[in-house]
N, C-alpha and C positions, 0 to 999 in steps of 0.2 A: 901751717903758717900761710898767709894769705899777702899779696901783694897789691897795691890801689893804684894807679894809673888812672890817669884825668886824658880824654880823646876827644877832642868837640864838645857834644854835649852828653856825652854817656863816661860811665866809671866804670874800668875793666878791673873786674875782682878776680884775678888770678893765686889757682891754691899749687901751693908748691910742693917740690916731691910728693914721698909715697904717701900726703895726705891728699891726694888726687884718687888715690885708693883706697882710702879709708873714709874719703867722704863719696867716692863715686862720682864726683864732676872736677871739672877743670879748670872752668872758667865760669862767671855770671856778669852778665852786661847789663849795667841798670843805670836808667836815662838820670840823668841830673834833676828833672824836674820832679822825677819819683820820690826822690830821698826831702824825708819829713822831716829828720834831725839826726846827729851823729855824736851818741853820747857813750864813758864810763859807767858803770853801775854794779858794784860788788853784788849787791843784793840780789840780781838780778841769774846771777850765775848757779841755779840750786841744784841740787840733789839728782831733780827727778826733770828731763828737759824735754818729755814730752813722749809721744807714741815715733818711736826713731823707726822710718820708714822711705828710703834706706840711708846705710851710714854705718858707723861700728859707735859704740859706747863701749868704754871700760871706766866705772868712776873709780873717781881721782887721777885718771889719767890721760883719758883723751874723749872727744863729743866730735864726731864728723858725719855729715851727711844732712838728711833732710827728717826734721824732728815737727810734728803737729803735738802743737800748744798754743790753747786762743787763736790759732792761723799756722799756714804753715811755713816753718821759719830753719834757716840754714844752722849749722853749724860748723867751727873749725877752731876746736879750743884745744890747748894742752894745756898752756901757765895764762889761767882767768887775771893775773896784773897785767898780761899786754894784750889782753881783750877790750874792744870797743863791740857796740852794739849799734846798727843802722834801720833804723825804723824808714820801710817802705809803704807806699800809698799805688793802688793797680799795680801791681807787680807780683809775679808768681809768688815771690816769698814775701812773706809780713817785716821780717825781721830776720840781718844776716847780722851774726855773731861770732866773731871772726878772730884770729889773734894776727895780730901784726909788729913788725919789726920795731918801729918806734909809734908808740898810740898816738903821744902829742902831734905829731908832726900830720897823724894821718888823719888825726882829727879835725886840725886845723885845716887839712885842705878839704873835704867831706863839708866842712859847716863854712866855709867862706862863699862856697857857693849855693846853697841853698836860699830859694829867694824868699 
């Protein structure tokens, strides 16, 4: 589970408990100007989520760490219904795919400010 905090002009993605060890980070700081869009997407949550280097995978159960596919892109999924996906631009990861508390809510803050 992952937590979004708005600070000036960056988004602090803070991951919570022992998925801070299962994905190997703690935190990712990424500028507001970065984020391209902040969307759902069932479809987008498959099977197979890339070359997981590092991070743990067990499917159907959990996706954490740092997974390359088309770029390299975060992970922090248990239940994919409270997952959003955050497409980045210059930024170490391409895309951080994250599960959070309430989607709506964090989606709506992520895309109100996008310019």
């Amino acid at each position: 589970m992952v937590s979004v905090a708005s600070k000036d002009d960056t988004y602090i993605f803070e991951i919570k408990g022992l998925h801070k060890i299962w994905a190997l980070e703690s935190e990712i700081v990424v500028s507001k100007a970065k984020i391209i869009r902040a969307y759902q997407n069932q479809e987008e949550f498959t099977f197979w989520k890339g070359f997981r280097m590092p991070g743990t995978e067990i499917p159907g159960l959990i996706a954490a760490g740092t997974f390359y596919k088309k770029g390299r892109n975060f992970w922090d999924v248990m239940n994919k219904n409270r997952a959003i996906i955050i497409e980045l631009e210059n930024h170490y990861y391409k895309k951080l795919i994250i599960e959070v508390e309430n989607p709506e809510a964090t989606l709506q803050l992520l895309n109100t400010q996008i310019k």
